[in-house]
Jmol script that loads the backbone (N, CA, C; Angstrom):
load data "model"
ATOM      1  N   UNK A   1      22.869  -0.500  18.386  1.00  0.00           N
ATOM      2  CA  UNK A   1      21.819  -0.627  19.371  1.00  0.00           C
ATOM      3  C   UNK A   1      20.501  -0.946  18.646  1.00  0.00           C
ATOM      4  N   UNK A   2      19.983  -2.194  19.103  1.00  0.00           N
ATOM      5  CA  UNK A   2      18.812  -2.428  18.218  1.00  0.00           C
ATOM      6  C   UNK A   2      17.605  -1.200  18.538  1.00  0.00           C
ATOM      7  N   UNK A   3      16.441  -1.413  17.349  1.00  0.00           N
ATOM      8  CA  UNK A   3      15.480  -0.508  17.715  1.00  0.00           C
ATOM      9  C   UNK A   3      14.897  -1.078  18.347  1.00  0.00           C
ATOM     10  N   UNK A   4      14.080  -0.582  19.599  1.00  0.00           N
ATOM     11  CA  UNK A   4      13.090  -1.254  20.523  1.00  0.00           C
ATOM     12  C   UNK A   4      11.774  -0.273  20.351  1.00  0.00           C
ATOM     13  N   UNK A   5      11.898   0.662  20.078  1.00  0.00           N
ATOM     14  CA  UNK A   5      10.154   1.267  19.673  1.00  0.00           C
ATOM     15  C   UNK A   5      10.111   1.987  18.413  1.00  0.00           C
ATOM     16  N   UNK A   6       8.708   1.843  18.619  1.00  0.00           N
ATOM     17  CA  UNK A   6       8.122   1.877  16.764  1.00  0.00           C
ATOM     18  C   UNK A   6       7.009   2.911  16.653  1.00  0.00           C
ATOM     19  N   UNK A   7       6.470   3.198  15.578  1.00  0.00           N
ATOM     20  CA  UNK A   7       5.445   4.381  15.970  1.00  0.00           C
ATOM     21  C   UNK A   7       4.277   3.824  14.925  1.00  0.00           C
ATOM     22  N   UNK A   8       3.154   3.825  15.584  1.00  0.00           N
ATOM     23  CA  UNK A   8       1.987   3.264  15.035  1.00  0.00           C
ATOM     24  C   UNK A   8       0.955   4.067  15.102  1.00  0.00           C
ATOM     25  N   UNK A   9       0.776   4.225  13.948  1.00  0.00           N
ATOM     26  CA  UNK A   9      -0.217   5.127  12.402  1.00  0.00           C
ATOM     27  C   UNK A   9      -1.638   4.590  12.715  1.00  0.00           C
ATOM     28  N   UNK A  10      -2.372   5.505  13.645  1.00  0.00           N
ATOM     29  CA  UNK A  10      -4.027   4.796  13.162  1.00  0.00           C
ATOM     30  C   UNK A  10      -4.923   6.065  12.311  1.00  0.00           C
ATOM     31  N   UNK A  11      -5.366   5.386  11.221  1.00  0.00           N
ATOM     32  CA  UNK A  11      -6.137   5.803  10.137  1.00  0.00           C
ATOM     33  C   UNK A  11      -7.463   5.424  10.218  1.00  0.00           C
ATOM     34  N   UNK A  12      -8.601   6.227   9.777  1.00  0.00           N
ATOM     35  CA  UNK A  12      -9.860   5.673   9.346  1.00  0.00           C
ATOM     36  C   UNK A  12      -9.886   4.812   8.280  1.00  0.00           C
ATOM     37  N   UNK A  13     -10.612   3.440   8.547  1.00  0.00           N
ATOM     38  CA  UNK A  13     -10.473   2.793   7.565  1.00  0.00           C
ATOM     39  C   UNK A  13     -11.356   3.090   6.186  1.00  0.00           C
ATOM     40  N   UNK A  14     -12.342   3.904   6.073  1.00  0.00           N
ATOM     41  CA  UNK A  14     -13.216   4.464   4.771  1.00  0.00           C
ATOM     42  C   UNK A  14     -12.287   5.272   4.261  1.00  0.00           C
ATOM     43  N   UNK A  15     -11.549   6.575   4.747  1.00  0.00           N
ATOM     44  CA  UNK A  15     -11.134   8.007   4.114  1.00  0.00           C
ATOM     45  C   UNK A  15      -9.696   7.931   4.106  1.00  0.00           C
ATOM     46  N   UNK A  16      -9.153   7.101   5.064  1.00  0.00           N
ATOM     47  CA  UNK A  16      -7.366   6.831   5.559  1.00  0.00           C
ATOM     48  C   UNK A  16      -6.778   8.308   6.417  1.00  0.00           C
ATOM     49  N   UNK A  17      -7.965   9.123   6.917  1.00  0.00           N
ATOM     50  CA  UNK A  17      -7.867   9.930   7.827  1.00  0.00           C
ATOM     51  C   UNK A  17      -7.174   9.758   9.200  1.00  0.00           C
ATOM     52  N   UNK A  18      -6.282  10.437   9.367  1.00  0.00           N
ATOM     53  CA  UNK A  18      -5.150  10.523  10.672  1.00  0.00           C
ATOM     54  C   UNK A  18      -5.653  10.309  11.535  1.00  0.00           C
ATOM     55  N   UNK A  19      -6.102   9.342  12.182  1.00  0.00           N
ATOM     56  CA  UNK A  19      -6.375  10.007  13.869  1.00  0.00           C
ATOM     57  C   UNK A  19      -4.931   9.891  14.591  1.00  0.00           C
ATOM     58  N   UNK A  20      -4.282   9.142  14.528  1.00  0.00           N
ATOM     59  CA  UNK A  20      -3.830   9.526  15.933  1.00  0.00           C
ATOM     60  C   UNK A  20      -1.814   8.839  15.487  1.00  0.00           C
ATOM     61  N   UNK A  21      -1.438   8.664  16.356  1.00  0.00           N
ATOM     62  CA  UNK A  21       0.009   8.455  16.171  1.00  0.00           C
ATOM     63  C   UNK A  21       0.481   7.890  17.880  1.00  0.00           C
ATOM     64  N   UNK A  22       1.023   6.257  17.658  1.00  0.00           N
ATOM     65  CA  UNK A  22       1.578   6.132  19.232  1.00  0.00           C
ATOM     66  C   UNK A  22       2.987   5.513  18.927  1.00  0.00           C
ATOM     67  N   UNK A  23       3.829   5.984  19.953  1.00  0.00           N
ATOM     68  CA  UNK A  23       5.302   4.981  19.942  1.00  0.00           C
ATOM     69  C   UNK A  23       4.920   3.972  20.739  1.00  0.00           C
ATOM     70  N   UNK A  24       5.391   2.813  20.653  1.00  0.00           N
ATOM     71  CA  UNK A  24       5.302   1.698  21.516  1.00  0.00           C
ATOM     72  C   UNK A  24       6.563   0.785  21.231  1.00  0.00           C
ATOM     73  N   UNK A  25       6.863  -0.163  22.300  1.00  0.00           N
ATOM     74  CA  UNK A  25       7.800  -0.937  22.137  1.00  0.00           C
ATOM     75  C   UNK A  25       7.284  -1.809  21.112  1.00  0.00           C
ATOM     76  N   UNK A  26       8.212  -2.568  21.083  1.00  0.00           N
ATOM     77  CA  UNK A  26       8.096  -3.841  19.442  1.00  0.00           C
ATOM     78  C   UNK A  26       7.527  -4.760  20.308  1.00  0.00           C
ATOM     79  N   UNK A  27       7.364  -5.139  21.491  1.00  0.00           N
ATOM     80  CA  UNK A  27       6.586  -6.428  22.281  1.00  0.00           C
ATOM     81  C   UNK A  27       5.039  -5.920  22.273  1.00  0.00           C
ATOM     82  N   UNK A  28       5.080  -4.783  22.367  1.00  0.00           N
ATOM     83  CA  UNK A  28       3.271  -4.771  22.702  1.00  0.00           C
ATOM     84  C   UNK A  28       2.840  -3.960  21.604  1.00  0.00           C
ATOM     85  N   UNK A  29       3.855  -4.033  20.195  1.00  0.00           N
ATOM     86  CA  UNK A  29       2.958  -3.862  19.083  1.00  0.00           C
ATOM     87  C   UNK A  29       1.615  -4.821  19.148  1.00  0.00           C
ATOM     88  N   UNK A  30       0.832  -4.085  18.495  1.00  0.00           N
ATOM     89  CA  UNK A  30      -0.502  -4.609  18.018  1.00  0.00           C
ATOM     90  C   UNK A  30      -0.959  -3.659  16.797  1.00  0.00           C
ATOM     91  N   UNK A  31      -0.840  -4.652  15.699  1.00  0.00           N
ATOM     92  CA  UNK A  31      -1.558  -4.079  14.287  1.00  0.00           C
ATOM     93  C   UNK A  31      -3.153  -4.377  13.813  1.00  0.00           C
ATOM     94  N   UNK A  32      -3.284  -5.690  15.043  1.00  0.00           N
ATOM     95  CA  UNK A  32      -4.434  -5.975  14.185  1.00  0.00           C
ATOM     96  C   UNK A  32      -5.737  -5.439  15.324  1.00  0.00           C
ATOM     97  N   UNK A  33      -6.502  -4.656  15.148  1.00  0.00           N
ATOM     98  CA  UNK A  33      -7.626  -4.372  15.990  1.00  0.00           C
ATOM     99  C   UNK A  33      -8.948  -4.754  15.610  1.00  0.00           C
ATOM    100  N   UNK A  34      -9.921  -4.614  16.062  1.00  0.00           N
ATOM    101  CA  UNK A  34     -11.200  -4.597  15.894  1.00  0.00           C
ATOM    102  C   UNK A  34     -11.989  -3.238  16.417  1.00  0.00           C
ATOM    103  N   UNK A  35     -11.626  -2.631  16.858  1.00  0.00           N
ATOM    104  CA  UNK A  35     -12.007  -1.301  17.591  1.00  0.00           C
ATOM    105  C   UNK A  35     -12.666  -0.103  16.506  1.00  0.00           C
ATOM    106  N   UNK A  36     -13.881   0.410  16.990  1.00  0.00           N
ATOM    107  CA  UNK A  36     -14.693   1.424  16.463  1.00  0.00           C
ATOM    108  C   UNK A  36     -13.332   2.991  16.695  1.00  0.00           C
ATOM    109  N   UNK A  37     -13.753   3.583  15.720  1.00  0.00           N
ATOM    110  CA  UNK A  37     -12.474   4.745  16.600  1.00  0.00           C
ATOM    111  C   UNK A  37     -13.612   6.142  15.822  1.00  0.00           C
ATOM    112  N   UNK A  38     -13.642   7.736  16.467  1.00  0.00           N
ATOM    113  CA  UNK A  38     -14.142   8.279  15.642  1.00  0.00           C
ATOM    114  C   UNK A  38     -13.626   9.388  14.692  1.00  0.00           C
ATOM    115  N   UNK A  39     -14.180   9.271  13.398  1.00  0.00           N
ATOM    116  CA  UNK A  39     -13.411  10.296  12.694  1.00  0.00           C
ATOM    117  C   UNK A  39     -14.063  11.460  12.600  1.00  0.00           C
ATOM    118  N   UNK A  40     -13.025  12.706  12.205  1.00  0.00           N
ATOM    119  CA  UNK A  40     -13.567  13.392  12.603  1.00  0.00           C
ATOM    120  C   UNK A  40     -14.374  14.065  10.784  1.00  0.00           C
ATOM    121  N   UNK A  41     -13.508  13.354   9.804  1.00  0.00           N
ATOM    122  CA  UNK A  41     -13.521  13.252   8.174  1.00  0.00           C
ATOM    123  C   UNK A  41     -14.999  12.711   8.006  1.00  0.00           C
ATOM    124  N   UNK A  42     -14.744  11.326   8.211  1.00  0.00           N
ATOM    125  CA  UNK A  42     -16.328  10.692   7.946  1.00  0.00           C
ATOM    126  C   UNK A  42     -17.952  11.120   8.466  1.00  0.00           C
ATOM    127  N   UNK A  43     -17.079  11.893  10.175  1.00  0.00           N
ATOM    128  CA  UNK A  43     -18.534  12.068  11.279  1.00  0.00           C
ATOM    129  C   UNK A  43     -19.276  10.972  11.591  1.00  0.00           C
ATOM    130  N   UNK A  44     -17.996   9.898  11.452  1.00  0.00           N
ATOM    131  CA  UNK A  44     -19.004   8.715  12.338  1.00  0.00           C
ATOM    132  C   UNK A  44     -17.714   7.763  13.276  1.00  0.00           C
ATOM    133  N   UNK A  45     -18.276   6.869  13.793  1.00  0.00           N
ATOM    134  CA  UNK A  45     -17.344   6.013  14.161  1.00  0.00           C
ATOM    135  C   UNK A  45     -17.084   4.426  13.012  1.00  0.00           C
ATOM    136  N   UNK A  46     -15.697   4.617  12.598  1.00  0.00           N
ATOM    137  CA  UNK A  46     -15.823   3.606  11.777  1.00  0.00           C
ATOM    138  C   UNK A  46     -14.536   2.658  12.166  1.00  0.00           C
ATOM    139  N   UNK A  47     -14.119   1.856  11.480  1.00  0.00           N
ATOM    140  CA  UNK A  47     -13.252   0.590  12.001  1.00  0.00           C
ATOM    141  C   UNK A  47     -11.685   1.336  11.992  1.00  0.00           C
ATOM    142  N   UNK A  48     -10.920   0.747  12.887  1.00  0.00           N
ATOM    143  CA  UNK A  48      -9.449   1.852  12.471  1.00  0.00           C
ATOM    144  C   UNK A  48      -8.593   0.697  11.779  1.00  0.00           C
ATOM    145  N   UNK A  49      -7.429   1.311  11.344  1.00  0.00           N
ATOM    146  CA  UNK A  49      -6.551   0.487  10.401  1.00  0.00           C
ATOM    147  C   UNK A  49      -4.897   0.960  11.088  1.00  0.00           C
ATOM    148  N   UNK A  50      -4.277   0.043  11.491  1.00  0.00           N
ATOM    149  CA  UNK A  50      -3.109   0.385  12.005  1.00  0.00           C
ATOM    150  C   UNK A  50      -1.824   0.253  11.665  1.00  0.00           C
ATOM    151  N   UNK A  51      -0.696   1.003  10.961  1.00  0.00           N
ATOM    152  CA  UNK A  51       0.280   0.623  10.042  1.00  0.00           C
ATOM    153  C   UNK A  51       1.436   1.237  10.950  1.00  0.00           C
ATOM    154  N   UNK A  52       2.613   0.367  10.562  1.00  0.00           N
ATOM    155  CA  UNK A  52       3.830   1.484  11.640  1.00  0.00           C
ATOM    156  C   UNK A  52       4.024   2.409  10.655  1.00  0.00           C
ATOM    157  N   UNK A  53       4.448   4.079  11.016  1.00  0.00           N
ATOM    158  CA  UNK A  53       4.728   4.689   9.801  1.00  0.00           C
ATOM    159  C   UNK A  53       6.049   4.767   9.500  1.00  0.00           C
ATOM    160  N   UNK A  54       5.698   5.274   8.230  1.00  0.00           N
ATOM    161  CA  UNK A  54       6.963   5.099   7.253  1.00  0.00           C
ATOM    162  C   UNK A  54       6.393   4.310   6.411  1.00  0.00           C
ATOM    163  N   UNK A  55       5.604   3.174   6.757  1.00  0.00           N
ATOM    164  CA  UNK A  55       5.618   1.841   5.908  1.00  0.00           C
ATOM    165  C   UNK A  55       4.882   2.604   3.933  1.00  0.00           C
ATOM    166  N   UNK A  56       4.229   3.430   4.161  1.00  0.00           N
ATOM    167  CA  UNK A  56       3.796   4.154   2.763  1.00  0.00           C
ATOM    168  C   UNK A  56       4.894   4.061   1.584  1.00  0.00           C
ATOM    169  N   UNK A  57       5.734   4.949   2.511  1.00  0.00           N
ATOM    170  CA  UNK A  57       6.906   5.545   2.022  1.00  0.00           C
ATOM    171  C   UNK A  57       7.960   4.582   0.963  1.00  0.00           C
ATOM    172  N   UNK A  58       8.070   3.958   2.552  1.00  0.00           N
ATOM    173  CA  UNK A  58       8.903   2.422   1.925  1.00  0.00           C
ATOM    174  C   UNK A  58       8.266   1.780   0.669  1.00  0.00           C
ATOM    175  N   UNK A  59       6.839   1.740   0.703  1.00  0.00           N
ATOM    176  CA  UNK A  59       6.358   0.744  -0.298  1.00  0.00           C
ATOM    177  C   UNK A  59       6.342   1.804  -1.637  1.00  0.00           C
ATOM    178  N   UNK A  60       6.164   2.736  -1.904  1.00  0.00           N
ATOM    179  CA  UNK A  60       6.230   3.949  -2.934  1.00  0.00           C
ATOM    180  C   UNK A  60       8.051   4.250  -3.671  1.00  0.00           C
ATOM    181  N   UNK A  61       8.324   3.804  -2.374  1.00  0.00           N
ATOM    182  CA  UNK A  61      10.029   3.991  -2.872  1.00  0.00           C
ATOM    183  C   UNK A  61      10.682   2.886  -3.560  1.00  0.00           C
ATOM    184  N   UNK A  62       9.625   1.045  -3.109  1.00  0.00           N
ATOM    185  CA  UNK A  62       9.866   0.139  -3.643  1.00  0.00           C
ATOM    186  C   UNK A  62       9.629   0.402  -5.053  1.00  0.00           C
ATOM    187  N   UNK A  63       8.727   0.406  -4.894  1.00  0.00           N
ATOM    188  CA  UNK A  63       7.639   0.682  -6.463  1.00  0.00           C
ATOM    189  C   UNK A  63       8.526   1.410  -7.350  1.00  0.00           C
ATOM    190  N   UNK A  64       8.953   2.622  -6.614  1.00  0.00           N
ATOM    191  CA  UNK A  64      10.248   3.430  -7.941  1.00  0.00           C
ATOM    192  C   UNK A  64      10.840   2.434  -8.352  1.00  0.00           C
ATOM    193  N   UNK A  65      11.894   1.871  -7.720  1.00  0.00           N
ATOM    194  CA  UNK A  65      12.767   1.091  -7.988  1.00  0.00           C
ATOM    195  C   UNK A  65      12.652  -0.035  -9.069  1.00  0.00           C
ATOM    196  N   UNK A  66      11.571  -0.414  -9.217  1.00  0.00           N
ATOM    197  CA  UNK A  66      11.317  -1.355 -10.252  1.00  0.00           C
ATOM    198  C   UNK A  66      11.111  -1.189 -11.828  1.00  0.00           C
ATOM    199  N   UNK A  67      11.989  -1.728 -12.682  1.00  0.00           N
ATOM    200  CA  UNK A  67      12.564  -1.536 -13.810  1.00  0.00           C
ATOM    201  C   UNK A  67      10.519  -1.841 -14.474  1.00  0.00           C
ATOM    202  N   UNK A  68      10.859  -0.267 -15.565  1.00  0.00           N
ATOM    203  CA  UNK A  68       9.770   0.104 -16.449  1.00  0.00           C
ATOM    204  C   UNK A  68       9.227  -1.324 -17.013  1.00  0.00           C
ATOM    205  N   UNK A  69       8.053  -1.511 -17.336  1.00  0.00           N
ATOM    206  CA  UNK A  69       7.539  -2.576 -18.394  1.00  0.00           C
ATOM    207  C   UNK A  69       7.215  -2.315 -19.685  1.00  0.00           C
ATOM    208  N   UNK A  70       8.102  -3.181 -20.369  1.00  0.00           N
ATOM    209  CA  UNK A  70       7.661  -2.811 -22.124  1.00  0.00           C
ATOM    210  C   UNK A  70       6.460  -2.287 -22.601  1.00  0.00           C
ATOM    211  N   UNK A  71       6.844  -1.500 -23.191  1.00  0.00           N
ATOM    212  CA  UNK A  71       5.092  -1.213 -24.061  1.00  0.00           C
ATOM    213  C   UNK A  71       4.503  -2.345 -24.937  1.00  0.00           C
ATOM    214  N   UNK A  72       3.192  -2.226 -24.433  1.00  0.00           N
ATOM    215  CA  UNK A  72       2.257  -3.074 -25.072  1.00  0.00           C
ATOM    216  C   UNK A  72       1.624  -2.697 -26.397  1.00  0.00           C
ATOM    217  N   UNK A  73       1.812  -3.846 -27.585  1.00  0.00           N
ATOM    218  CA  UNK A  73       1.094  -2.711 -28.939  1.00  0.00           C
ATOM    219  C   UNK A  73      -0.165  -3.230 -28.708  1.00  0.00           C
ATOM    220  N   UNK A  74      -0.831  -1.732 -29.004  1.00  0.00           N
ATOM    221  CA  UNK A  74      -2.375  -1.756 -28.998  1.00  0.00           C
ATOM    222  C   UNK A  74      -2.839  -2.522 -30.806  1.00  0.00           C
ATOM    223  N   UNK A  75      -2.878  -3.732 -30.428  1.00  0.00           N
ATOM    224  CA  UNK A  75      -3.248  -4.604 -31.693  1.00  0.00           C
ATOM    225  C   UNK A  75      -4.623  -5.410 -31.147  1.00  0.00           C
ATOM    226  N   UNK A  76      -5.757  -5.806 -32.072  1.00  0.00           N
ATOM    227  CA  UNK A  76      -6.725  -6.668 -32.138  1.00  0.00           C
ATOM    228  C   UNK A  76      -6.138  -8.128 -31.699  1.00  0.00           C
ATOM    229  N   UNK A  77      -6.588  -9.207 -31.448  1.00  0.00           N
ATOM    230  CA  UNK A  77      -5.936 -10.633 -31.515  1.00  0.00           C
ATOM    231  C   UNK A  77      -5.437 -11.262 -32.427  1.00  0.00           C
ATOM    232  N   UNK A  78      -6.275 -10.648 -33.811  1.00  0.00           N
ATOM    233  CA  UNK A  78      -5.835 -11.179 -35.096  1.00  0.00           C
ATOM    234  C   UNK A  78      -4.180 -10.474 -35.221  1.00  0.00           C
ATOM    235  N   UNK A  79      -4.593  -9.052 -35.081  1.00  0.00           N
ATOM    236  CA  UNK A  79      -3.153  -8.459 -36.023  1.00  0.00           C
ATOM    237  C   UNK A  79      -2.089  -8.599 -34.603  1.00  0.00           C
ATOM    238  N   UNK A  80      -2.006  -9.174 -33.422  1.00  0.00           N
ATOM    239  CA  UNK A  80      -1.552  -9.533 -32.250  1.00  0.00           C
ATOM    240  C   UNK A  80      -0.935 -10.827 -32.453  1.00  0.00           C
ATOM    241  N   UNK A  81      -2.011 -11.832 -33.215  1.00  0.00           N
ATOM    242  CA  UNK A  81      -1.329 -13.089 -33.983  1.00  0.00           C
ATOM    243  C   UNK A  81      -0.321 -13.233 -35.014  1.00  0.00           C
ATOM    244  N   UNK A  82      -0.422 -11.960 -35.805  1.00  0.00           N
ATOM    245  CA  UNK A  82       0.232 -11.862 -37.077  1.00  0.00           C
ATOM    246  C   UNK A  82       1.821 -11.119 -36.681  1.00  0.00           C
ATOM    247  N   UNK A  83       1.457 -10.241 -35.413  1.00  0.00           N
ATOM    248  CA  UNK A  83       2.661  -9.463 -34.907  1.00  0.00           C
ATOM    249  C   UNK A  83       3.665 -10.395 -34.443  1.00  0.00           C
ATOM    250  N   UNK A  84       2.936 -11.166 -33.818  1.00  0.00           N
ATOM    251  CA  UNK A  84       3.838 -12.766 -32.684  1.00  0.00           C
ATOM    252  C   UNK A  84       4.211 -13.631 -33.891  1.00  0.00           C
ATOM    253  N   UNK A  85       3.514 -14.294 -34.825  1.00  0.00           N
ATOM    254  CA  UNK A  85       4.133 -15.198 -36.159  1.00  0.00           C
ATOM    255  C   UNK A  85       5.166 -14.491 -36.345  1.00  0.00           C
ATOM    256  N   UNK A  86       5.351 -13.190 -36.845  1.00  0.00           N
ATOM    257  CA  UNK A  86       6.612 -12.553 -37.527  1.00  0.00           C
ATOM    258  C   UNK A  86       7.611 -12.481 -36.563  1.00  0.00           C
ATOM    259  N   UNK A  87       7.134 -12.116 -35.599  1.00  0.00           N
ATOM    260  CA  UNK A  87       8.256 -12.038 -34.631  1.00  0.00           C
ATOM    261  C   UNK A  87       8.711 -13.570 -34.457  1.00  0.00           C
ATOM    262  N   UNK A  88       8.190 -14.244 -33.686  1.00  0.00           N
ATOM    263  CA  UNK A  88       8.836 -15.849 -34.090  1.00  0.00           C
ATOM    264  C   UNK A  88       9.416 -16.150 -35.473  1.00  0.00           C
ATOM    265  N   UNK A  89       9.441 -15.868 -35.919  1.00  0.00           N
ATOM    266  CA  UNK A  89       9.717 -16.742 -37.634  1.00  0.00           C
ATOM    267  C   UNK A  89      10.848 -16.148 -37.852  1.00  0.00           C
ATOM    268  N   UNK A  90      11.777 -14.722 -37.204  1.00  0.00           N
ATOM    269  CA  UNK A  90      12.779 -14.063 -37.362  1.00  0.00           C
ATOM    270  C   UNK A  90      14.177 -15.145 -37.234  1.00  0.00           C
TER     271      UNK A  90
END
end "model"
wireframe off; spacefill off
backbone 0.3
color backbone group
């Protein structure tokens, strides 16, 4: 059974403070707003930011997943040049 509703995350856009949480169907999603909303973090009204949730999660869990990057030697350019010659010339 496909999913037909989704739940949409509005945050302050300065602090990423909770306001609020709605389910809605997938037709009358709307992510992109322009709307003042007020927080209650900042004490003002500032712009809101709207994400379905979960989406954090997902992107943090991507991020695990991705194979470590070599260490970098902390060398000058010169002794960085001299490290790369030797290594080529093997």
């Amino acid at each position: 059974m496909p999913i037909t509703d989704v739940t949409i995350v509005s945050r302050c856009s300065h602090c990423r403070h909770l306001i609020s949480e709605t389910t809605v169907k997938k037709d009358n999603m709307r992510l992109m707003v322009s709307d003042l909303v007020w927080c209650e973090s900042c004490g003002a009204e500032t712009p809101e930011v709207r994400e379905v949730a979960g989406r954090q999660s997902a992107l943090e869990a991507e991020r695990a997943s991705y194979p470590a990057n070599p260490p970098v030697p902390d060398l000058s350019a010169a002794e960085y040049r001299r490290w790369r010659e030797n290594r080529t010339a093997r």
